[in-house]
DSSP file (Angstrom, degrees, kcal/mol; ACC not computed):
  #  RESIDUE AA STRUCTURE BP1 BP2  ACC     N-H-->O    O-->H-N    N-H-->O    O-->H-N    TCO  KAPPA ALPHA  PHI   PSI    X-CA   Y-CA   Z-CA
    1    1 A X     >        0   0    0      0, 0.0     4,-1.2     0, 0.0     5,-0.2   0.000 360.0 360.0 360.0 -47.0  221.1   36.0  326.9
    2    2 A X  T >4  +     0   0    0     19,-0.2     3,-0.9     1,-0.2     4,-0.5   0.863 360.0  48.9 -33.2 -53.5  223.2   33.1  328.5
    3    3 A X  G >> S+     0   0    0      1,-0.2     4,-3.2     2,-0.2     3,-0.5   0.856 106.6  51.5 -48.4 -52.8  220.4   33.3  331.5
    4    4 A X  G 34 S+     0   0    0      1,-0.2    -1,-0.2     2,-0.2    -2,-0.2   0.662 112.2  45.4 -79.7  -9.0  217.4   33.3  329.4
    5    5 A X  G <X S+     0   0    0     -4,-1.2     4,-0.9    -3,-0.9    -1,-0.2   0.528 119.9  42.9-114.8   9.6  218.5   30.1  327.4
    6    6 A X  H <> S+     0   0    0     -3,-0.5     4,-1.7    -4,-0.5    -2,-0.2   0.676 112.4  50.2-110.5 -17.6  219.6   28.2  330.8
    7    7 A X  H  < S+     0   0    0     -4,-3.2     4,-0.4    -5,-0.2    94,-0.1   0.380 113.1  43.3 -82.0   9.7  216.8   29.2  332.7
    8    8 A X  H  > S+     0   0    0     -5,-0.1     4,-3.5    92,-0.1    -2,-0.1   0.639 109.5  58.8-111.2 -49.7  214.4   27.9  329.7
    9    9 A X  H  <>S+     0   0    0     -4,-0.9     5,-2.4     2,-0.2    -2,-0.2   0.950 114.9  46.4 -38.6 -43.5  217.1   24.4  329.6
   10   10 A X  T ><5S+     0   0    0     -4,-1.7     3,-3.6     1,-0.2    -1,-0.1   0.987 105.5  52.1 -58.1 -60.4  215.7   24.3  333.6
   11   11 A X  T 345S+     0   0    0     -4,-0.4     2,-0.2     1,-0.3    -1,-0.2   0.829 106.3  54.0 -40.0 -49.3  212.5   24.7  333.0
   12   12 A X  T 3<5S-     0   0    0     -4,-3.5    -1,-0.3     1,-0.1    -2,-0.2   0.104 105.4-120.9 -60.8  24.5  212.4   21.9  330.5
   13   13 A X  T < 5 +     0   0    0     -3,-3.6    -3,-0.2    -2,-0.2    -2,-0.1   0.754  56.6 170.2  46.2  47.8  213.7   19.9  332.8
   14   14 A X      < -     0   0    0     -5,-2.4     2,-1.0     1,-0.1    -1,-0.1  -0.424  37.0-122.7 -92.4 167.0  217.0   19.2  330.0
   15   15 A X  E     +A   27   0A   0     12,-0.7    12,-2.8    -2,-0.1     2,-0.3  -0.858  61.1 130.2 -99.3 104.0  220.4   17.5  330.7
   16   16 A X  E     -A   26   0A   0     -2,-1.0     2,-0.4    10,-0.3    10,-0.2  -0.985  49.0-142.2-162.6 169.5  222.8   19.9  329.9
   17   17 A X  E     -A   25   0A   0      8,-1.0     8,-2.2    -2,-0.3     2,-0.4  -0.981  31.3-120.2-137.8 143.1  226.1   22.0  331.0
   18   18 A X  E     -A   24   0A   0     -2,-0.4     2,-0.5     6,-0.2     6,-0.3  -0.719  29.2-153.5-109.4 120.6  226.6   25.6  330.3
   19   19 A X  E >>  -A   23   0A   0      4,-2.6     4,-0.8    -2,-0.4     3,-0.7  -0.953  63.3 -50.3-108.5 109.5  230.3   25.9  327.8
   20   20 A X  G >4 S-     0   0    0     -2,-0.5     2,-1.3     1,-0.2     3,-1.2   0.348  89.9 -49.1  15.2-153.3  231.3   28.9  328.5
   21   21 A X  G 34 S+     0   0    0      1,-0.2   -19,-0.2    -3,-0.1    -1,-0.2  -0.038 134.8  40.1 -93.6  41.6  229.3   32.7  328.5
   22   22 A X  G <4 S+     0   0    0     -2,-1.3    20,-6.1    -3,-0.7    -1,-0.2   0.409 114.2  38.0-150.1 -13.3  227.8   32.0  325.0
   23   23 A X  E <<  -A   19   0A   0     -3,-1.2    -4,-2.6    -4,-0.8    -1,-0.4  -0.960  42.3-167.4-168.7 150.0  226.7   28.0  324.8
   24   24 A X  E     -A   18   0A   0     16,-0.3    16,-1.9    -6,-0.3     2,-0.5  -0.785  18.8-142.7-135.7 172.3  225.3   25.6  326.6
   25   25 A X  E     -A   17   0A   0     -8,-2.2    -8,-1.0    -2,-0.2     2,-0.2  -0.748  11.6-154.3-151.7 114.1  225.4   21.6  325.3
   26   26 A X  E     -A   16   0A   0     -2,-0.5    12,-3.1   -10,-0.2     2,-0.5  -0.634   9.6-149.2 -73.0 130.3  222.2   19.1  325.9
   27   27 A X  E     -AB  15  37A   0    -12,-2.8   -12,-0.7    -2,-0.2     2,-0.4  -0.914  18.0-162.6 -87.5 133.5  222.8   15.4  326.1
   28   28 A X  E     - B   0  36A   0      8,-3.5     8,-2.8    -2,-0.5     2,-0.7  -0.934  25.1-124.8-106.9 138.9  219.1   13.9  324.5
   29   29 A X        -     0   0    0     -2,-0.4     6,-0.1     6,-0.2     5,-0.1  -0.792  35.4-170.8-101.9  94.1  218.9   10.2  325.5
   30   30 A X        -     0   0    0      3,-0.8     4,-0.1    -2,-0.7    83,-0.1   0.274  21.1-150.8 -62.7-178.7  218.4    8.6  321.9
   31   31 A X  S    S+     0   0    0      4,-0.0     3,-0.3    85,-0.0    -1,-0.1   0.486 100.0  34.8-126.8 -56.1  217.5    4.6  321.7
   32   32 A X  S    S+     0   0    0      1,-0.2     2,-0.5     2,-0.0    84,-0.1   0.935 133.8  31.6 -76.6 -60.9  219.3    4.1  318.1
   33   33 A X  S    S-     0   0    0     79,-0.1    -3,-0.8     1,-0.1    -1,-0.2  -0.733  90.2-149.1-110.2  95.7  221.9    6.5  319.0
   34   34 A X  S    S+     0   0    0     -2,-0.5     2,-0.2    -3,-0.3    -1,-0.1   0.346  73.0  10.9 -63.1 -24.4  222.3    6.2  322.5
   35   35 A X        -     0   0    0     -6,-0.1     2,-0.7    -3,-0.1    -1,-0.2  -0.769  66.7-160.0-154.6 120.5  223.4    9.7  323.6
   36   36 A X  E     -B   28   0A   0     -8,-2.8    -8,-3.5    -2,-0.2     2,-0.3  -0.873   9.7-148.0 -90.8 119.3  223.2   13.1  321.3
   37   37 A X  E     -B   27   0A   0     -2,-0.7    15,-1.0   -10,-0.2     2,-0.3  -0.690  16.8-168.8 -74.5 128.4  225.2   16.1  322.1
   38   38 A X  E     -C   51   0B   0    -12,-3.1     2,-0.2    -2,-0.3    13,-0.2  -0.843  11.0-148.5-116.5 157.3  223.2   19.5  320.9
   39   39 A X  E     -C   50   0B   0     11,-1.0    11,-1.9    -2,-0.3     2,-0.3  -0.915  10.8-166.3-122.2 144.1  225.1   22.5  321.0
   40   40 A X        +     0   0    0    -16,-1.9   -16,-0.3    -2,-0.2     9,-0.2  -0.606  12.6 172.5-138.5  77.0  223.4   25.8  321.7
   41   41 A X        -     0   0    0      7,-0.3     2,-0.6    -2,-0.3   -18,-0.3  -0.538  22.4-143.2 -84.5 137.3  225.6   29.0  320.9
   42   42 A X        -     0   0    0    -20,-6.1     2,-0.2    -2,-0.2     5,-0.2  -0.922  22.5-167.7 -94.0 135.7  224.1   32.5  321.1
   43   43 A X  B >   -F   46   0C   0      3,-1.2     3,-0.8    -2,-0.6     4,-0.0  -0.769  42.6 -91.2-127.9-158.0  225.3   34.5  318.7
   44   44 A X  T 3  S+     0   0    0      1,-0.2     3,-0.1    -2,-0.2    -2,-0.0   0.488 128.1  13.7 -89.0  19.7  225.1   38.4  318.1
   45   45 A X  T 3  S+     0   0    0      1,-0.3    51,-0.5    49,-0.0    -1,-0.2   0.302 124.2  19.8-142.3  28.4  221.6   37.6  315.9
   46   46 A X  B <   -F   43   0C   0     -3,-0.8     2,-1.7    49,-0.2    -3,-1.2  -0.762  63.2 -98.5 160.1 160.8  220.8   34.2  316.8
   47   47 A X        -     0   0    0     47,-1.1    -5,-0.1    -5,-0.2    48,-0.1  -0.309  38.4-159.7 -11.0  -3.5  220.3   30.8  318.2
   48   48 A X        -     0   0    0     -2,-1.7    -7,-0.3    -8,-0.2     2,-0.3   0.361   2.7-163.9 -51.4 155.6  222.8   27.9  316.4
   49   49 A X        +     0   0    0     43,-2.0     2,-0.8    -9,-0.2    43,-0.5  -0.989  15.2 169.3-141.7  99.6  221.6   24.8  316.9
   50   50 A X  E     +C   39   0B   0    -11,-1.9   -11,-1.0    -2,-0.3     2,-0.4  -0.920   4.0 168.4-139.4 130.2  224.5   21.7  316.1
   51   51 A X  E     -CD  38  90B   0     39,-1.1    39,-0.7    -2,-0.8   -13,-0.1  -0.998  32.5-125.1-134.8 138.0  224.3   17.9  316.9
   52   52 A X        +     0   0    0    -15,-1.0    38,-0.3    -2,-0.4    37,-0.2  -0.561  31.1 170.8 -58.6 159.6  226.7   15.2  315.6
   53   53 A X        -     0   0    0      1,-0.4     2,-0.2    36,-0.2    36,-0.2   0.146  55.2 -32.8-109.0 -33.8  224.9   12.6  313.9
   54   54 A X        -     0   0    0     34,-0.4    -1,-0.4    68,-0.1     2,-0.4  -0.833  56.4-102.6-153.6-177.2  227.6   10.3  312.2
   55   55 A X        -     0   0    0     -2,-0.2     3,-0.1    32,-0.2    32,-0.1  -0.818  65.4 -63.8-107.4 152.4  231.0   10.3  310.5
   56   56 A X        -     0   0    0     -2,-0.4     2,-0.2    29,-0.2    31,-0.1  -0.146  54.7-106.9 -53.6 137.7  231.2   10.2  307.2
   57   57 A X        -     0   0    0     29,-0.2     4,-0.2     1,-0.1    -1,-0.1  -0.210  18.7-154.9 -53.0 122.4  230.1    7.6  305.6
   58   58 A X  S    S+     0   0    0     -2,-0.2     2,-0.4    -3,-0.1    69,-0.1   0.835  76.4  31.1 -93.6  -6.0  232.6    5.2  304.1
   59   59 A X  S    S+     0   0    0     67,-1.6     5,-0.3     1,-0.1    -1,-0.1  -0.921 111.3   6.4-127.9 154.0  230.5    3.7  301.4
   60   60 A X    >>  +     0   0    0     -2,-0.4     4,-1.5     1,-0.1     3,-1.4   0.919  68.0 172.9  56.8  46.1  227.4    4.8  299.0
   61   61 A X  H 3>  +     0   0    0      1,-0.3     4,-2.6     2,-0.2     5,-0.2   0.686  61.9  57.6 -81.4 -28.5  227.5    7.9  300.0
   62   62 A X  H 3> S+     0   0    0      2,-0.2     4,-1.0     1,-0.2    -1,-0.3   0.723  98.9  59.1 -71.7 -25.8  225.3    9.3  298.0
   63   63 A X  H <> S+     0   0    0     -3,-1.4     4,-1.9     2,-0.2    -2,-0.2   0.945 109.7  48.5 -59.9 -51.3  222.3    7.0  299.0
   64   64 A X  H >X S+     0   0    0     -4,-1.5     4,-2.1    -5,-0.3     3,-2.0   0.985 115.2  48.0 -60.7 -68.6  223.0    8.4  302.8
   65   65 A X  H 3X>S+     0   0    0     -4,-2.6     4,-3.4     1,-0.3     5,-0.5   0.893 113.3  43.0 -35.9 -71.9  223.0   12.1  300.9
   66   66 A X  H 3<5S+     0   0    0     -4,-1.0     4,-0.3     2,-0.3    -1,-0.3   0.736 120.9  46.0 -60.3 -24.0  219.6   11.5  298.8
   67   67 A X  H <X5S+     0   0    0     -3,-2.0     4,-1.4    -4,-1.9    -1,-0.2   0.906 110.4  51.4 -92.7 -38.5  217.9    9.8  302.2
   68   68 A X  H  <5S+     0   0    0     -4,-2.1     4,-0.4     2,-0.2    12,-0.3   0.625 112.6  41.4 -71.2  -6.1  219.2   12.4  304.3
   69   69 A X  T >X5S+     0   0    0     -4,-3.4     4,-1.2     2,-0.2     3,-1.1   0.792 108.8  65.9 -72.2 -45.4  217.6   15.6  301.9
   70   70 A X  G >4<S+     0   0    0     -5,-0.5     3,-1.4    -4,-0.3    -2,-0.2   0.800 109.3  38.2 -35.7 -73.6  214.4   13.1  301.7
   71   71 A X  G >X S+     0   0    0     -4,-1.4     3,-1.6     1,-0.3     4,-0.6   0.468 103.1  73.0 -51.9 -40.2  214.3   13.9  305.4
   72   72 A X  G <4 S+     0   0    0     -3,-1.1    -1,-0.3    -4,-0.4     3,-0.2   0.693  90.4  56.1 -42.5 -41.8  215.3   17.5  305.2
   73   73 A X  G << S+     0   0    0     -3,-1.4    -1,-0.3    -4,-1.2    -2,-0.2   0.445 105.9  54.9-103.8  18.4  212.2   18.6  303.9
   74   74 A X  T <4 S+     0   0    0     -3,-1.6    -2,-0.2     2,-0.0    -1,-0.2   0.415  86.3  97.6 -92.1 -27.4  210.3   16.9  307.2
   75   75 A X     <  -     0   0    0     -4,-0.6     2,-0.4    -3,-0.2    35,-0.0  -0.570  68.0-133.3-110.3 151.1  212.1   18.6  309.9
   76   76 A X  S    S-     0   0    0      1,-0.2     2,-1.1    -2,-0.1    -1,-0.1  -0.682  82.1 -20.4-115.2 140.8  211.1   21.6  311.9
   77   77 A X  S    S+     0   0    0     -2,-0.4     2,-0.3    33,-0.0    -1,-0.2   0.352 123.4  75.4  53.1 -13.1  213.9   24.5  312.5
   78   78 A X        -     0   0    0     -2,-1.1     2,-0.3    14,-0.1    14,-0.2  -0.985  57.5-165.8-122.2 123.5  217.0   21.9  311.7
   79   79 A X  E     -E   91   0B   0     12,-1.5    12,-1.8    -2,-0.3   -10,-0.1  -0.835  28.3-118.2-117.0 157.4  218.3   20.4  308.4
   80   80 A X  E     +E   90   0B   0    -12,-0.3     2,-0.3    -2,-0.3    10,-0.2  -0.492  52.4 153.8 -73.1 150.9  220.9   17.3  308.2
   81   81 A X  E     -E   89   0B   0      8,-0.9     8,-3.2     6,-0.1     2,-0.3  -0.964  36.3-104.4-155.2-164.7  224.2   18.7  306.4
   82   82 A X  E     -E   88   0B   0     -2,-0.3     6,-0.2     6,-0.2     5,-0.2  -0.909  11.6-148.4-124.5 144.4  227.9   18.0  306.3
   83   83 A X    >   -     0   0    0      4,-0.9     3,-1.2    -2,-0.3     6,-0.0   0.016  47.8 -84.2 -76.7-155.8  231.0   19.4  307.7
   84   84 A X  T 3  S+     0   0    0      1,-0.2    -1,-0.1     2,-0.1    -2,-0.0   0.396 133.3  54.7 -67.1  -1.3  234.5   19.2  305.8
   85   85 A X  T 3  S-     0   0    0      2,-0.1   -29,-0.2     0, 0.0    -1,-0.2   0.167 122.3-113.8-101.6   1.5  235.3   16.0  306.9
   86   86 A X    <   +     0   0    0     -3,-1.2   -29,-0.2     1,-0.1    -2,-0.1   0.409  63.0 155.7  77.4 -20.5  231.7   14.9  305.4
   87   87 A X        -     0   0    0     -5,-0.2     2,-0.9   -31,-0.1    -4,-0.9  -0.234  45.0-118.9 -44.0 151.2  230.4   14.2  309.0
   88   88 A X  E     + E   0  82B   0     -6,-0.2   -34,-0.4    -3,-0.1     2,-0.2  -0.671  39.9 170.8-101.6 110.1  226.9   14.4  309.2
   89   89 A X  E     - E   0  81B   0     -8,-3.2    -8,-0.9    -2,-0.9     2,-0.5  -0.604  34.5-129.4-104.8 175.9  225.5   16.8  311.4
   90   90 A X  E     +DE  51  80B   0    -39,-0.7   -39,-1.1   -38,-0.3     2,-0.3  -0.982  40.8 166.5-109.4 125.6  221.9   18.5  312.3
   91   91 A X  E     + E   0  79B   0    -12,-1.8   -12,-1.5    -2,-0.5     2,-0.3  -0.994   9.1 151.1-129.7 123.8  222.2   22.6  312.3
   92   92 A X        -     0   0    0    -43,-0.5   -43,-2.0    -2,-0.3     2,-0.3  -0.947  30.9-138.1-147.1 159.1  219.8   24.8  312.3
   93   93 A X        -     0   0    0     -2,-0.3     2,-0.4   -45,-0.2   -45,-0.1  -0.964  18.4-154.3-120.3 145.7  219.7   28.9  313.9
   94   94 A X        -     0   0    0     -2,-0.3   -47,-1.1     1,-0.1     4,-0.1  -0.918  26.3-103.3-112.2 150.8  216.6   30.2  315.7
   95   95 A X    >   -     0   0    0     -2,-0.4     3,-1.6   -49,-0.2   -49,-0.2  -0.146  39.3-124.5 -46.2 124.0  215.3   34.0  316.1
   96   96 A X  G >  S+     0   0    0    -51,-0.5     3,-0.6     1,-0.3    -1,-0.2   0.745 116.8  68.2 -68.7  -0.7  216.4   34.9  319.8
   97   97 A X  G 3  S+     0   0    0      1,-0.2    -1,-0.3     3,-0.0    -2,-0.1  -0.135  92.5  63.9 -90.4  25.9  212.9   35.8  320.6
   98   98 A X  G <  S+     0   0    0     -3,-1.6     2,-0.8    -4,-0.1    -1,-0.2  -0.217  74.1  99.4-156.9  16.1  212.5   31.4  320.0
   99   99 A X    <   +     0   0    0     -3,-0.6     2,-0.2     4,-0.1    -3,-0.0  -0.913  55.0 104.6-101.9 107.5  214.8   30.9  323.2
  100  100 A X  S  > S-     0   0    0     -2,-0.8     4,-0.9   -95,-0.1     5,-0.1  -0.789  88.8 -95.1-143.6 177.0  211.7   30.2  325.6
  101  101 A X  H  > S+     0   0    0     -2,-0.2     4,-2.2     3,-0.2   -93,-0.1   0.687 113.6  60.6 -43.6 -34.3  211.0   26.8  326.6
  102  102 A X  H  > S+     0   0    0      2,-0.3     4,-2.3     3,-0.2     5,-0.2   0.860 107.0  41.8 -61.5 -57.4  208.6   25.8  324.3
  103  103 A X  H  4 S+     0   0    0      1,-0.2     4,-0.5     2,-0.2     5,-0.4   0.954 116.6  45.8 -61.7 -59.1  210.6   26.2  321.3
  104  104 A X  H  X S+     0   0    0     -4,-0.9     4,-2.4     1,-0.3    -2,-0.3   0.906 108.4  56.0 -72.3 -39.7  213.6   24.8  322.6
  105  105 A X  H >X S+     0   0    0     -4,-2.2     3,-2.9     2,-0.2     4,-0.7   0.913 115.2  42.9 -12.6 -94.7  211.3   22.0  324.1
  106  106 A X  H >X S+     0   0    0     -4,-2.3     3,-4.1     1,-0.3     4,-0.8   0.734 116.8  53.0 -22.2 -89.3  210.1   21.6  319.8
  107  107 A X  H 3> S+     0   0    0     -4,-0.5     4,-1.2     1,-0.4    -1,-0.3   0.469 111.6  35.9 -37.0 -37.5  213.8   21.9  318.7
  108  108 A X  H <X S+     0   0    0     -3,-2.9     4,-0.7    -4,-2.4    -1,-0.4   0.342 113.4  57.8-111.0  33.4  215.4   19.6  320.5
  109  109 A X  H << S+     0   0    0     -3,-4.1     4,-0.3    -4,-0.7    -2,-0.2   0.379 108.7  48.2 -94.3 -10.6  212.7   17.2  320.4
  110  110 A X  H  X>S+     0   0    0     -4,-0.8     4,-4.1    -5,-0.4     5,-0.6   0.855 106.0  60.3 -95.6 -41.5  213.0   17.4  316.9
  111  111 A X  H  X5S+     0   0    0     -4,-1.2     4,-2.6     1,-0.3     5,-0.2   0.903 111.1  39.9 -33.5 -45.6  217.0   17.0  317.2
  112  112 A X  H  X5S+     0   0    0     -4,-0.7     4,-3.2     1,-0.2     5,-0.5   0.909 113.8  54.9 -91.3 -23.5  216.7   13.6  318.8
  113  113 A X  H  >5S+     0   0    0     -4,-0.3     4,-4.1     1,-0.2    -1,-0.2   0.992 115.2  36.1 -56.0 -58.0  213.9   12.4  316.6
  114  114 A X  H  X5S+     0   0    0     -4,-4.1     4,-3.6     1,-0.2     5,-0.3   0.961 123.6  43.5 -66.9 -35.3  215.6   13.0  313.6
  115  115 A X  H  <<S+     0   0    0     -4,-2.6     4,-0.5    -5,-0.6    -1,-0.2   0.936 119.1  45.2 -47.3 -49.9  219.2   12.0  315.0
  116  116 A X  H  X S+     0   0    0     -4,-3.2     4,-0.6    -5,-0.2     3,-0.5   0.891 118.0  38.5 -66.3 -28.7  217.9    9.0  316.7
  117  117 A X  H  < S+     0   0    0     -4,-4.1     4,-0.3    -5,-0.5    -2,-0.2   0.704 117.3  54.0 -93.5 -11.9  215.6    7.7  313.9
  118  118 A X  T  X S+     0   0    0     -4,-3.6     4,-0.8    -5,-0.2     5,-0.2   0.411  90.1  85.2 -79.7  -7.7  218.5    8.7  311.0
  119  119 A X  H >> S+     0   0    0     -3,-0.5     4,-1.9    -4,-0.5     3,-0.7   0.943  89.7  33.6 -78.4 -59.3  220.9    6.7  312.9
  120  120 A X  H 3X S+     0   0    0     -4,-0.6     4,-3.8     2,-0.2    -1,-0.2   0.942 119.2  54.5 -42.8 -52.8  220.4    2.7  311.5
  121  121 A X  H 3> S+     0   0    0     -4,-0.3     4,-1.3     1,-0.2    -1,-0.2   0.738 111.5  41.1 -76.2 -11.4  219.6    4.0  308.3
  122  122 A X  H XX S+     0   0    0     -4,-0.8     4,-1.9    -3,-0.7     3,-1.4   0.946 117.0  47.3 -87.1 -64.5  222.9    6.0  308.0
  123  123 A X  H 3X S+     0   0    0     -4,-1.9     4,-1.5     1,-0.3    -2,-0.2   0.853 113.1  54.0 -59.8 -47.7  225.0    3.5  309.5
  124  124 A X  H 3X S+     0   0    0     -4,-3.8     4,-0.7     1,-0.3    -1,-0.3   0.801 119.2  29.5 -28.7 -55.9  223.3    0.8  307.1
  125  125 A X  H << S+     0   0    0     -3,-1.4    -1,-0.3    -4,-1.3    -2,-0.2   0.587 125.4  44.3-108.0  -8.7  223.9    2.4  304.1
  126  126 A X  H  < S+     0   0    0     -4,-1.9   -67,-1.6    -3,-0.2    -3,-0.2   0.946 127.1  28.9 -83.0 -71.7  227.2    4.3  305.0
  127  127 A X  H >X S+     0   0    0     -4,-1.5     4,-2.8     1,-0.2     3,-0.6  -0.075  72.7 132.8 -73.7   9.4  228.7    1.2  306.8
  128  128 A X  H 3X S+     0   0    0     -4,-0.7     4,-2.1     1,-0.3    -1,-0.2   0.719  73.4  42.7 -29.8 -65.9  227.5   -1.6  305.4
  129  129 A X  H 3> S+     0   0    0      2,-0.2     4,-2.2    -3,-0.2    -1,-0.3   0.742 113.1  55.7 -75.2 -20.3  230.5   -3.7  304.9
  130  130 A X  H <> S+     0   0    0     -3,-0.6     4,-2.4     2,-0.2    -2,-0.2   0.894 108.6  48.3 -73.4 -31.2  231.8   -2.8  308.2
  131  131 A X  H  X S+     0   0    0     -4,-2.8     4,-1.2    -8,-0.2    -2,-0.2   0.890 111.5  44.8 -53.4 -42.1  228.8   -3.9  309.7
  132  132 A X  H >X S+     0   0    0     -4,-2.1     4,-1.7     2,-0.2     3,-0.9   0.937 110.3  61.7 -86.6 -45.5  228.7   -7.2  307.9
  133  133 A X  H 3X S+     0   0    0     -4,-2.2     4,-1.8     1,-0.3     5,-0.3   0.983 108.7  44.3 -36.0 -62.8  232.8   -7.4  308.9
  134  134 A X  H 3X S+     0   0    0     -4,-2.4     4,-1.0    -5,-0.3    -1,-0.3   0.759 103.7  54.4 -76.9  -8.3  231.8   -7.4  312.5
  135  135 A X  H <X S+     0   0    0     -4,-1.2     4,-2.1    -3,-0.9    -1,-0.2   0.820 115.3  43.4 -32.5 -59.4  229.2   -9.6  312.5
  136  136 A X  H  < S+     0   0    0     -4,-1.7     4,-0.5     2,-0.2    -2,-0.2   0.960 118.8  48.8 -57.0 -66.1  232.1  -12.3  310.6
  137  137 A X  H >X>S+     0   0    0     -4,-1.8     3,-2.5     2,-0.3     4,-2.1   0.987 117.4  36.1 -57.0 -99.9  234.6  -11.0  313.3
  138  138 A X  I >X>S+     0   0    0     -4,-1.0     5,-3.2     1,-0.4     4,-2.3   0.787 117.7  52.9 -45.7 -67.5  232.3  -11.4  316.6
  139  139 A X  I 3<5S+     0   0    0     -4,-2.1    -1,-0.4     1,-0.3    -2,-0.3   0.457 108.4  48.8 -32.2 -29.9  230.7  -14.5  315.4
  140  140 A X  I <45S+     0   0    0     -3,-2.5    -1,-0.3    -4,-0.5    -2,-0.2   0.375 117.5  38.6-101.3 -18.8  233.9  -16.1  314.7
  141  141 A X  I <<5S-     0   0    0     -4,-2.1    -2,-0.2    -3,-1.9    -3,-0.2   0.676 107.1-117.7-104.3 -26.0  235.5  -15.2  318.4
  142  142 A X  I  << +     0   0    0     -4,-2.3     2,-0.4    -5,-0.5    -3,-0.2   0.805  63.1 155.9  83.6  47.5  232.0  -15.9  320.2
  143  143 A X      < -     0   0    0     -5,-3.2     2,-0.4    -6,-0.4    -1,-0.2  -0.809  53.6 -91.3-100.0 158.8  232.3  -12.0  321.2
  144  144 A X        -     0   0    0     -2,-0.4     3,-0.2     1,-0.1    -6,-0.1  -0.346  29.7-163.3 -64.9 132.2  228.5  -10.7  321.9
  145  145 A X    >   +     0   0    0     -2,-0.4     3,-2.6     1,-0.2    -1,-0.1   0.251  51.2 121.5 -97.3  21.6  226.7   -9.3  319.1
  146  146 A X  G >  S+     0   0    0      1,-0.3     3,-2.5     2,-0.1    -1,-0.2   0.931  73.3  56.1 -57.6 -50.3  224.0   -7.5  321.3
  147  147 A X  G 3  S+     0   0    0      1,-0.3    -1,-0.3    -3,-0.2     3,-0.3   0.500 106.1  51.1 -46.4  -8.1  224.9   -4.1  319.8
  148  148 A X  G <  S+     0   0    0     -3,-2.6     3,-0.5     1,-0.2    -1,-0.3   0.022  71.4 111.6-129.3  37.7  224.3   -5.2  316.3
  149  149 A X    X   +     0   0    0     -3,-2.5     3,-0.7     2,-0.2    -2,-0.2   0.684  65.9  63.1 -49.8 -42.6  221.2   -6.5  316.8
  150  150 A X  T 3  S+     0   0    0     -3,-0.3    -1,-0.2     1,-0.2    -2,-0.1   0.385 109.4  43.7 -51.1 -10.3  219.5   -3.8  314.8
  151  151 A X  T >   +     0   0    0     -3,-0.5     3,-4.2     1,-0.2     2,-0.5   0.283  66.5 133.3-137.7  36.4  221.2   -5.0  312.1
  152  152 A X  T <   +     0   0    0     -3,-0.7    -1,-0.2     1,-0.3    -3,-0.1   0.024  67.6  75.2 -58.7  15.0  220.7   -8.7  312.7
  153  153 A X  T 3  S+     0   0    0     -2,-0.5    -1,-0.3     3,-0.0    -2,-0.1   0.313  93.4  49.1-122.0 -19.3  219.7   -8.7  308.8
  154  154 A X  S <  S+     0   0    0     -3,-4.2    -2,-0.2     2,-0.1   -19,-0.1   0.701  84.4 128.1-107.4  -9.8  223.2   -8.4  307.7
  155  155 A X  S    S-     0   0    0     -4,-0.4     2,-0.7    -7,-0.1   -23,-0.1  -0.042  75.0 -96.2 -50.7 140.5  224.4  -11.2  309.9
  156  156 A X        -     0   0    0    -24,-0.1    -1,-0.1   -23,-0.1    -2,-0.1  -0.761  31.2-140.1 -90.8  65.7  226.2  -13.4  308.2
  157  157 A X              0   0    0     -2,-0.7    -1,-0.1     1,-0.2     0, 0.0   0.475 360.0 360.0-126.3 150.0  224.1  -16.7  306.9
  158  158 A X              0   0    0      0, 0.0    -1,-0.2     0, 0.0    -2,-0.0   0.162 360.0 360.0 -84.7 360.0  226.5  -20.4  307.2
């Protein structure tokens, strides 16, 4: 089974490394979040499918919750949940007849969509006052703020 889901990773022409005789793990190169690890276990009746997306959130957490189900019921073969630490991940299982290219093409195209395009809005509403800290923080040392550029809204007004 290991064969058929690294010889479908070639074909797609994915970035990925085979973790021992059961899993393989794609980096997709995100924009918002700059590199997602998918994880791709066979197991004995399917497919798993597992990406970080965040850490838990340290504030509003229930905003992050109620935007990520909003989202849930958009996404094809993967839904956002949380582990026991609350991290947020995307997990989903597929049929082993759905390791071909194609699917796994769909599937992890859907991974980085949702990962990449959930990524501001988590950190926004999860982090908020850490964001606006480092804004205060970096602005006050003259360190560069390119990396919080996205959120150039929370920046801190004189």
């Amino acid at each position: 089974m290991i064969e058929q889901l690294t010889a479908a990773l070639d074909e797609i022409g994915a970035d990925y490394r085979q973790d021992g005789p059961r899993a393989a793990v794609v980096t997709l190169p995100g924009q918002r979040k700059l590199a997602i690890a998918c994880g791709l276990v066979i197991e004995d009746h399917a497919l798993r499918v597992e990406a970080f997306v965040a850490r838990r959130p340290e504030e509003d957490r229930e905003a992050v919750w109620a935007e990520l189900l909003r989202r849930n019921g958009k996404l094809y073969a993967v839904s956002f949940a949380t582990d026991e630490n609350e991290d947020i991940h995307l997990v989903g299982r597929l049929p082993h007849a759905s390791i071909d290219a194609d699917e796994l093409d769909r599937v992890l195209g859907q991974v980085l969509v949702a990962a990449d395009e959930s990524f501001n809005v988590i950190l926004e509403l999860g982090f908020k006052t850490s964001i606006e800290a480092e804004w205060a923080w970096r602005l006050a040392r003259g360190e560069s703020t390119r990396n919080l550029e996205a959120f150039e809204h929370l920046r801190p007004r004189d």
